[in-house]
DRENDO-1510 file (C-alpha; in Angstrom, 1 decimal, always signed):
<recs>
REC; n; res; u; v; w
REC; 1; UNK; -6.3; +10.2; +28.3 .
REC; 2; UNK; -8.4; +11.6; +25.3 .
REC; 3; UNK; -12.0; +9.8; +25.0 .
REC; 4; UNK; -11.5; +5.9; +23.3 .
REC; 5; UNK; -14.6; +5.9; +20.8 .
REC; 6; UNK; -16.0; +2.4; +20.6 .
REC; 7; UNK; -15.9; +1.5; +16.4 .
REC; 8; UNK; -17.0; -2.2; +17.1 .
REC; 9; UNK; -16.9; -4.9; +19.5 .
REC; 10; UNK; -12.8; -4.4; +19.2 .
REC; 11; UNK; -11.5; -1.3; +17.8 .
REC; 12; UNK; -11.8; +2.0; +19.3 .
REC; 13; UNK; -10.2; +5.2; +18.1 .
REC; 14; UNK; -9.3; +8.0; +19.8 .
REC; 15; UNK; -7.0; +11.4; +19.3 .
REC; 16; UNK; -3.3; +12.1; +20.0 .
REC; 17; UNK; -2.1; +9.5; +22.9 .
REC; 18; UNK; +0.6; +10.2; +25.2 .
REC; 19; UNK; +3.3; +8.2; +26.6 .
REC; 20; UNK; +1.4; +8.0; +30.1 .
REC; 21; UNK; -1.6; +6.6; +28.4 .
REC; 22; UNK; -0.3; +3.3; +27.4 .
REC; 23; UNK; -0.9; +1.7; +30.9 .
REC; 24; UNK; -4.4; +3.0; +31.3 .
REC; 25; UNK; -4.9; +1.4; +27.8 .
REC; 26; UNK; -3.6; -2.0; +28.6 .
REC; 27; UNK; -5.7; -2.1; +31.8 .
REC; 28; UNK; -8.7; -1.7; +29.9 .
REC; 29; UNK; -8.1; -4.5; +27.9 .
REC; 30; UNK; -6.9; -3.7; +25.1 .
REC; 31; UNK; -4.2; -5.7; +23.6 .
REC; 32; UNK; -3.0; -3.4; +20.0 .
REC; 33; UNK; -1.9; +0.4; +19.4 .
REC; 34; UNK; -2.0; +1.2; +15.6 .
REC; 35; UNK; -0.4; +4.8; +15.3 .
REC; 36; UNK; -2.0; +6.6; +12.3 .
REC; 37; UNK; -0.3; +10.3; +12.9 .
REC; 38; UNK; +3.0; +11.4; +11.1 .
REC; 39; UNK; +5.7; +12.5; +13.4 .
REC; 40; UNK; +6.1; +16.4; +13.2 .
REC; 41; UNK; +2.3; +16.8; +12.1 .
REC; 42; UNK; +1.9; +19.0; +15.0 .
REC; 43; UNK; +4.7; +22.1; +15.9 .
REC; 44; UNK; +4.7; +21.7; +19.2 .
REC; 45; UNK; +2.9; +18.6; +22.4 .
REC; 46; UNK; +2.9; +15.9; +19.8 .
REC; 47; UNK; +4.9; +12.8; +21.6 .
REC; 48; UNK; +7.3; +11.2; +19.4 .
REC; 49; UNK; +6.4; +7.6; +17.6 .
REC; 50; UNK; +9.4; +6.1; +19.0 .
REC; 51; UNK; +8.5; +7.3; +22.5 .
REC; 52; UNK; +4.8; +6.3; +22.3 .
REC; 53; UNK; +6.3; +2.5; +20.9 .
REC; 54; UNK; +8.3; +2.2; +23.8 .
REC; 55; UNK; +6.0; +3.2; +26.3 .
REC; 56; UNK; +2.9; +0.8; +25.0 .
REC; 57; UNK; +5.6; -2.4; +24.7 .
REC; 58; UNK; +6.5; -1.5; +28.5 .
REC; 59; UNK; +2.9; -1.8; +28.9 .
REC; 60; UNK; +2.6; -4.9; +27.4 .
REC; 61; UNK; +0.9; -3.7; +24.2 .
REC; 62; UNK; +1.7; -4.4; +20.5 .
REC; 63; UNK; +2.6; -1.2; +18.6 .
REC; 64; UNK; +1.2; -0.9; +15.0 .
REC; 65; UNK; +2.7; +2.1; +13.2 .
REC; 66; UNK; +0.7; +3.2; +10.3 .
REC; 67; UNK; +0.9; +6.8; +10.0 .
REC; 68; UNK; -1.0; +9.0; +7.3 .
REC; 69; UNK; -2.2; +12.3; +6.2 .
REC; 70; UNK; -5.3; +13.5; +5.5 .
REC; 71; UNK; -7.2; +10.7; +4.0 .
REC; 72; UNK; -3.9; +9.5; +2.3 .
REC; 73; UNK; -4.1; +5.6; +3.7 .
REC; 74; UNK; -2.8; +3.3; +1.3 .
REC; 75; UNK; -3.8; -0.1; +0.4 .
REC; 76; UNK; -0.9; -1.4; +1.6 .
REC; 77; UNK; -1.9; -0.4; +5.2 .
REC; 78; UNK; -5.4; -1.2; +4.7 .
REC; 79; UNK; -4.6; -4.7; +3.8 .
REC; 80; UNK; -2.1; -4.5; +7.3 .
REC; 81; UNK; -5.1; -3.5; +9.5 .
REC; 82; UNK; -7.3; -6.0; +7.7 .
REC; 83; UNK; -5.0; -8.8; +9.0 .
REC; 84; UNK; -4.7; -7.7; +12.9 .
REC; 85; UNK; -9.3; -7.5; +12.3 .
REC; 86; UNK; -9.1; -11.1; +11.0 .
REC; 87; UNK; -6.2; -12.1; +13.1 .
REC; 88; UNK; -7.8; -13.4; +16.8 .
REC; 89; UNK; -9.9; -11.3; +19.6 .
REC; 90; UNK; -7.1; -8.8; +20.6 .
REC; 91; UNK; -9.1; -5.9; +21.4 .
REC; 92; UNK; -7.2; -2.6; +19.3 .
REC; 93; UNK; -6.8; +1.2; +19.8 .
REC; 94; UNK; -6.2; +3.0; +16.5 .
REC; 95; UNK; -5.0; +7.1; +17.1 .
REC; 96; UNK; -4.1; +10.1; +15.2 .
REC; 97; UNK; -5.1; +14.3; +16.0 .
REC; 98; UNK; -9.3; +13.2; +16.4 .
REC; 99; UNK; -9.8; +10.1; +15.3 .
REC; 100; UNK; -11.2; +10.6; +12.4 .
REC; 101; UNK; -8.4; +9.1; +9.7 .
REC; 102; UNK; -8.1; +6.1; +12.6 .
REC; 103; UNK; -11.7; +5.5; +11.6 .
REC; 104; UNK; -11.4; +6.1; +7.8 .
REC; 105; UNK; -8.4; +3.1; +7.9 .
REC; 106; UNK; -10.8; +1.2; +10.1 .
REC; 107; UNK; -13.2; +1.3; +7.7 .
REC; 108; UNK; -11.6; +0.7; +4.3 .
REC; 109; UNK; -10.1; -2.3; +6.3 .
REC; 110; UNK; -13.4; -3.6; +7.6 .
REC; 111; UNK; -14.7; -3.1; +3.9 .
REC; 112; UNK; -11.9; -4.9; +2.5 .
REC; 113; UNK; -13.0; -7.8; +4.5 .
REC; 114; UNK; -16.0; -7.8; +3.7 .
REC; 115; UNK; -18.4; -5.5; +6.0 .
REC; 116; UNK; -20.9; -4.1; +4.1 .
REC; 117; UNK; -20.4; -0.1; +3.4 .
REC; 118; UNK; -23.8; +1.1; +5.2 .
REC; 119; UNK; -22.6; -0.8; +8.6 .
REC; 120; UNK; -19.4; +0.8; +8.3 .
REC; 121; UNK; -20.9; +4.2; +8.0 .
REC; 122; UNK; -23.2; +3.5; +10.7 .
REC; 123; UNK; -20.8; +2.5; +13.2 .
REC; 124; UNK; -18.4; +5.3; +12.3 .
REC; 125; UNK; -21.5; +7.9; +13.1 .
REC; 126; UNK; -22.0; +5.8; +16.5 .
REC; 127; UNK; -18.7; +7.1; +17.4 .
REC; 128; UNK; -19.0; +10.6; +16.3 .
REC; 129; UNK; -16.9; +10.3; +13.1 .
REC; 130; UNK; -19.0; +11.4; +9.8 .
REC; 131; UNK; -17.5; +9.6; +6.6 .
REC; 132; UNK; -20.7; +9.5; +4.7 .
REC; 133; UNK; -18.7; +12.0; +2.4 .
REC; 134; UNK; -15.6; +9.4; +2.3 .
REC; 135; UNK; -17.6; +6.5; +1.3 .
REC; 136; UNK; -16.8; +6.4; -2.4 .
REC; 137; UNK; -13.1; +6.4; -1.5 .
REC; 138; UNK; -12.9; +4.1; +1.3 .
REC; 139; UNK; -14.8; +1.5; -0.7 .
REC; 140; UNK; -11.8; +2.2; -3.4 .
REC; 141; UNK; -8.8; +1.9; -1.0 .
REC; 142; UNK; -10.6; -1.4; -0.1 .
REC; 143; UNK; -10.9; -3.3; -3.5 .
REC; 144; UNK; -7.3; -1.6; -3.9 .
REC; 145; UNK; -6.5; -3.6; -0.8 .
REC; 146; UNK; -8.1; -6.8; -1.8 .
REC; 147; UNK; -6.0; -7.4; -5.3 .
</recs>
């Protein structure tokens, strides 16, 4: 199972999962899998969406799929992971090839409800994910997400 990189309190992000994974990820704790990688991204040892979804509801997880390139999010899945941060204490794993757009979605949809940009930046760098480049855009895709 790749490393799970502690965001906050509740999210942690981590690269490509695999099918096995989903048990080791519900015995941790966690409750959410939020998928952020396009099927076909990679030619060849990238599991299949519908085969990772079937594997974490086997494992009693939710499955979130909310895939994107590059730094492509869209408001409309900003405002989506918004809702599962504001929605209760279920404790969330967000993946795609290192992390990294897992954390840039987690961070326009912390901004959109209403962390400050600095703490966002900060906790992002905690878990080895520099956006201090992508701040101008994420604070965009969150007021996008917002109206």
């Amino acid at each position: 199972m790749p490393n799970l990189l502690p965001l906050d309190a509740r999210v942690s992000v981590s690269g490509q999962l695999k099918a096995d994974d989903m048990e080791k990820i519900a015995a941790l704790g966690y409750a959410v899998v939020v998928n952020n990688r396009p099927d076909g991204e990679a030619w060849m040892g990238q599991p299949r969406t519908a085969e990772l979804a079937q594997a974490a509801e086997q494992a009693g997880l939710a499955f979130v799929d909310l895939p994107f390139s590059g730094p492509g999010a869209t408001p409309e899945q900003v405002r989506t992971l918004a809702g599962l941060l504001r929605d209760g204490d279920r404790r969330i794993v967000a993946y795609c090839k290192s992390g990294m757009r897992s954390t840039l979605l987690w961070g326009a949809a912390s901004m959109a409800n209403g962390k400050p940009l600095g703490e966002v930046l900060a906790a992002a760098r905690g878990a080895g994910q520099d956006l201090d480049p992508l701040g101008e855009m994420m604070a965009a895709l969150a007021a996008a997400a917002r109206t």
